[in-house]
C-alpha positions in Angstrom: -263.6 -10.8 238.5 -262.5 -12.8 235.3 -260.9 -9.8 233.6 -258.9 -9.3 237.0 -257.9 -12.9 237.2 -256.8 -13.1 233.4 -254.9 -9.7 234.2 -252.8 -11.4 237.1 -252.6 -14.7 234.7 -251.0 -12.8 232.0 -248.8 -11.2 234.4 -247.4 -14.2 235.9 -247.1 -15.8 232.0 -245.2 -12.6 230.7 -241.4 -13.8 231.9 -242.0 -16.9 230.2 -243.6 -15.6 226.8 -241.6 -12.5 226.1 -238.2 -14.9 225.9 -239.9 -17.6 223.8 -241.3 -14.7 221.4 -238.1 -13.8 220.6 -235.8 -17.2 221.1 -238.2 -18.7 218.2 -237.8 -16.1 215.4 -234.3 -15.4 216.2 -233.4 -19.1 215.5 -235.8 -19.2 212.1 -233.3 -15.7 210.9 -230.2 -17.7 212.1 -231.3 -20.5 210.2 -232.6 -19.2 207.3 -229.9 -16.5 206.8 -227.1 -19.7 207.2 -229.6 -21.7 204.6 -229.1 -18.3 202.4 -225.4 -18.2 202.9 -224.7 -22.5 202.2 -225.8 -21.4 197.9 -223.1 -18.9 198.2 -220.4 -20.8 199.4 -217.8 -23.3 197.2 -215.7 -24.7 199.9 -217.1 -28.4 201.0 -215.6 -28.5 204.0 -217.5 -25.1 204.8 -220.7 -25.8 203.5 -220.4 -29.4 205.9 -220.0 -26.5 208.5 -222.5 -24.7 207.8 -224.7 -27.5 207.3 -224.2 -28.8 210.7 -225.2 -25.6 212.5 -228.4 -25.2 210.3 -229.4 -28.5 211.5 -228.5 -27.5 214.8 -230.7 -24.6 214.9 -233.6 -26.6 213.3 -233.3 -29.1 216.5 -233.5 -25.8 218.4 -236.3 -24.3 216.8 -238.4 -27.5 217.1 -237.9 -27.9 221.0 -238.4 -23.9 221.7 -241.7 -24.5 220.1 -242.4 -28.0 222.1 -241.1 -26.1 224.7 -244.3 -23.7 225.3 -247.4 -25.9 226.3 -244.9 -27.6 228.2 -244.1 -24.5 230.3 -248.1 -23.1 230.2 -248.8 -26.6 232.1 -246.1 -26.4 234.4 -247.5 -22.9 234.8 -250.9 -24.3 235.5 -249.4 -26.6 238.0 -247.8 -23.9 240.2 -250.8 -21.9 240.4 -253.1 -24.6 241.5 -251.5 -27.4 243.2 -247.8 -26.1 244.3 -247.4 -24.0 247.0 -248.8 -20.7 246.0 -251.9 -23.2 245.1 -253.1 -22.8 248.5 -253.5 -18.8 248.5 -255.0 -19.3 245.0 -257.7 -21.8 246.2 -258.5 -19.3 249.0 -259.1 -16.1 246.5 -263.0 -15.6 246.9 -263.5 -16.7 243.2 -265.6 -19.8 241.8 -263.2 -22.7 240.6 -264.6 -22.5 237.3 -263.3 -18.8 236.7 -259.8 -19.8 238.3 -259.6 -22.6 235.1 -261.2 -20.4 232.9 -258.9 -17.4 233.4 -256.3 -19.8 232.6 -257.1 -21.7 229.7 -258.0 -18.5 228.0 -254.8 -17.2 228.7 -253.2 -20.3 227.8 -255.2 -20.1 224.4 -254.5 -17.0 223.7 -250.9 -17.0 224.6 -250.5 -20.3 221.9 -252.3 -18.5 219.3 -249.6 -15.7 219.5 -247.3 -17.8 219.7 -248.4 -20.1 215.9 -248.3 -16.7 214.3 -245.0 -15.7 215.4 -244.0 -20.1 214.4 -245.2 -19.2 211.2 -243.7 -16.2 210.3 -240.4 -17.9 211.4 -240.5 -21.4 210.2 -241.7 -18.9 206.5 -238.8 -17.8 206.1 -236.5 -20.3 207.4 -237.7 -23.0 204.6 -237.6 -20.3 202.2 -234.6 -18.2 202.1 -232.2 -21.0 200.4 -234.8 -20.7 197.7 -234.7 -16.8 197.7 -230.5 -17.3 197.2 -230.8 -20.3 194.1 -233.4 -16.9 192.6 -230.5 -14.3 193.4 -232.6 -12.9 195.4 -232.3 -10.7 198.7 -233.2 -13.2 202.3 -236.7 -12.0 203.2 -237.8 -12.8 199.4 -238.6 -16.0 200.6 -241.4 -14.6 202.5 -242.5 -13.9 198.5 -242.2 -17.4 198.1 -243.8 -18.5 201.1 -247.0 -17.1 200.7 -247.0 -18.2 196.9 -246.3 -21.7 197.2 -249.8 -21.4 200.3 -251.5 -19.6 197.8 -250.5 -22.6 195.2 -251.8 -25.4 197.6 -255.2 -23.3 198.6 -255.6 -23.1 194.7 -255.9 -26.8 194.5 -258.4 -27.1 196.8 -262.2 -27.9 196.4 -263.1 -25.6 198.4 -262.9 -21.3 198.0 -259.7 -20.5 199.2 -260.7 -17.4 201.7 -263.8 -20.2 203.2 -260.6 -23.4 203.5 -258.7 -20.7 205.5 -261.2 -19.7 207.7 -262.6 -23.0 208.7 -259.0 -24.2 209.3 -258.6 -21.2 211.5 -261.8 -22.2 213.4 -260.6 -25.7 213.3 -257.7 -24.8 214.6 -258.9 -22.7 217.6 -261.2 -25.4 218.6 -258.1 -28.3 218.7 -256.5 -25.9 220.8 -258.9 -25.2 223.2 -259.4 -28.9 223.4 -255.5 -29.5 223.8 -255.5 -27.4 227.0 -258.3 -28.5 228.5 -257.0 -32.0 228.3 -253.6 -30.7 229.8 -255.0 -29.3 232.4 -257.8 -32.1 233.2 -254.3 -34.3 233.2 -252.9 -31.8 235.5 -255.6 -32.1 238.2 -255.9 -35.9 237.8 -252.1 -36.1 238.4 -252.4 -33.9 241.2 -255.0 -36.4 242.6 -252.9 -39.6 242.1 -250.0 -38.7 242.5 -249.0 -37.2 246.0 -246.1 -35.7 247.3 -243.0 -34.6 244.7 -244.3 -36.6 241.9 -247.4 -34.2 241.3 -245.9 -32.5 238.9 -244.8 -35.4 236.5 -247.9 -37.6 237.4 -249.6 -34.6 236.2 -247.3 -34.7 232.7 -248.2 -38.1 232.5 -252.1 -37.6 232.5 -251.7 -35.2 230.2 -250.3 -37.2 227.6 -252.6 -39.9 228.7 -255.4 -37.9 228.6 -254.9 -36.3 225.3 -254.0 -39.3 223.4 -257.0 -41.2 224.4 -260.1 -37.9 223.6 -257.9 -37.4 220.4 -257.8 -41.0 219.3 -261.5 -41.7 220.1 -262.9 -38.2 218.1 -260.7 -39.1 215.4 -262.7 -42.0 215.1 -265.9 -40.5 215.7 -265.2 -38.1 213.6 -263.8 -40.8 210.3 -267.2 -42.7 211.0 -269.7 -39.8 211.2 -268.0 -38.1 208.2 -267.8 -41.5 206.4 -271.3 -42.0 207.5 -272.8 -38.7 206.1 -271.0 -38.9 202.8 -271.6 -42.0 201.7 -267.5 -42.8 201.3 -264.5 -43.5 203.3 -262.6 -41.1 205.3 -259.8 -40.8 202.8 -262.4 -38.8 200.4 -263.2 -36.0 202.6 -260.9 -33.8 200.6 -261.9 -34.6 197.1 -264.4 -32.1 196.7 -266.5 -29.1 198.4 -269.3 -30.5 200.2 -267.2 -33.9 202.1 -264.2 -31.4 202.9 -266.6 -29.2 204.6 -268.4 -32.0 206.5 -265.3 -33.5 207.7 -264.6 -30.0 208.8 -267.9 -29.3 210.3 -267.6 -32.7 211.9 -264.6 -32.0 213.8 -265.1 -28.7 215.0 -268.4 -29.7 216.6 -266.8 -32.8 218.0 -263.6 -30.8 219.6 -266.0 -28.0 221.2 -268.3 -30.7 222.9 -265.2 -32.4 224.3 -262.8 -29.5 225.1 -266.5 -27.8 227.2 -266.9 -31.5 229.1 -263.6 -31.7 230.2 -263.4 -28.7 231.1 -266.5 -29.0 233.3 -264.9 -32.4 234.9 -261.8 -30.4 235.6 -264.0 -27.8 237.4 -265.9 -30.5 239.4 -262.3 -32.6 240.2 -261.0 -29.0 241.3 -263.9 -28.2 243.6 -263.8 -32.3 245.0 -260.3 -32.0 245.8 -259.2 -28.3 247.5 -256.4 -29.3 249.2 -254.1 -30.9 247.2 -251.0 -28.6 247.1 
């Protein structure tokens, strides 16, 4: 039943991923061909021109990439609580699977979505270097991955074993992200009656994340500080503290993201009618 529920998840997410997928890196080549362009032009009054429209499309790229969680939890909303929330509650499925479909979807969806960021804010940074080399545009994608392969150099740690625990590291903060959004989702659903569901709900999620991030940041400071012997600031100086701190918070983020998601699931089966 999951793999027909993610199906139907995906479905419903496609017309607002296939836009963003493309909106994103089509404002990184804008940007970074104009950043290319400004090293070949003399004119002041042009290159203030120019100038203004990169930093136009840098505001742009910034908010379509806020712009994603923002619709995935407005997503979350109308398939739960809106509406269409009711048919959804009715589907002969467990609650847990109904949250589970979508915060795998959700997860999923975001980790596309960081590649594709990547690629494009790559080559945005980068091509106004490419043009000082006389290079070609996509150079800077030369560039890019030197100057990462510079800054992995430096650290303590192999460079192949840094980037995969950041990966893990990574997929663990976004699990938790979600699972606070949504938790916030539900709570504001359950305060919040009427037409202000929706932003009560925005509201606990921002409440809700700020407070398990701020407290496992802690935890996470005072256990790492605890095991090494040092302050928090240390944890990158070498091999053995950078991989604790590490360790630390990806155990830390997978406890927390698999509670509240379980308190989501029980506040979900508490509350069936709230749409």
């Amino acid at each position: 039943m999951l793999r027909k529920l993610l199906k139907y998840d995906f479905l419903s997410l496609k017309r607002y991923l296939i836009p963003l997928y493309c909106l994103t890196p089509v404002l990184a080549l804008l940007a970074g061909m104009i950043s290319w362009l400004t090293t070949k032009i003399r004119q002041p009054l042009v290159i203030l021109g120019v100038q203004s429209i990169f930093w136009f499309l840098v505001v742009a790229l910034f908010l379509s990439v806020a712009l994603l969680p923002v619709l995935l939890v407005v997503s979350y909303y109308k398939g739960l609580y809106s509406d269409t929330g009711y048919l959804t509650l009715l589907l002969p499925v467990k609650r847990r699977l109904l949250i589970l479909s979508k915060l795998i979807c959700a997860f999923f969806s975001l980790l596309v979505y960081i590649a594709v960021a990547f690629f494009s804010f790559g080559f945005m940074l980068t091509a106004g270097t490419a043009a000082a080399l006389g290079r070609n545009p996509f150079y800077a994608y030369v560039i890019f991955f030197r100057s990462i392969g510079e800054i992995l150099a430096t650290a303590p740690v192999h460079p192949a074993l840094l980037v995969f625990e950041l990966l893990v590291y990574i997929f663990v903060w976004l699990i938790l992200e979600f699972s606070n959004y949504y938790f916030g989702v539900t709570l504001g659903a359950v305060v919040f009656q009427g037409k202000g569901k929706i932003w009560g709900g925005i509201l606990f999620c921002i409440a809700v994340d700020t407070a398990v991030s701020l407290v496992l940041s802690l935890i996470e400071f005072a256990i790492s500080g605890g095991i090494i012997g040092v302050g928090s600031a240390s944890a990158f100086e070498n091999s053995l503290t950078m991989q604790i701190f590490l360790l630390v918070g990806i155990v830390l983020r997978l406890a927390a993201a698999v509670g509240v998601y379980f308190l989501n699931v029980r506040m979900t089966e508490k509350k069936l009618n709230l749409a």
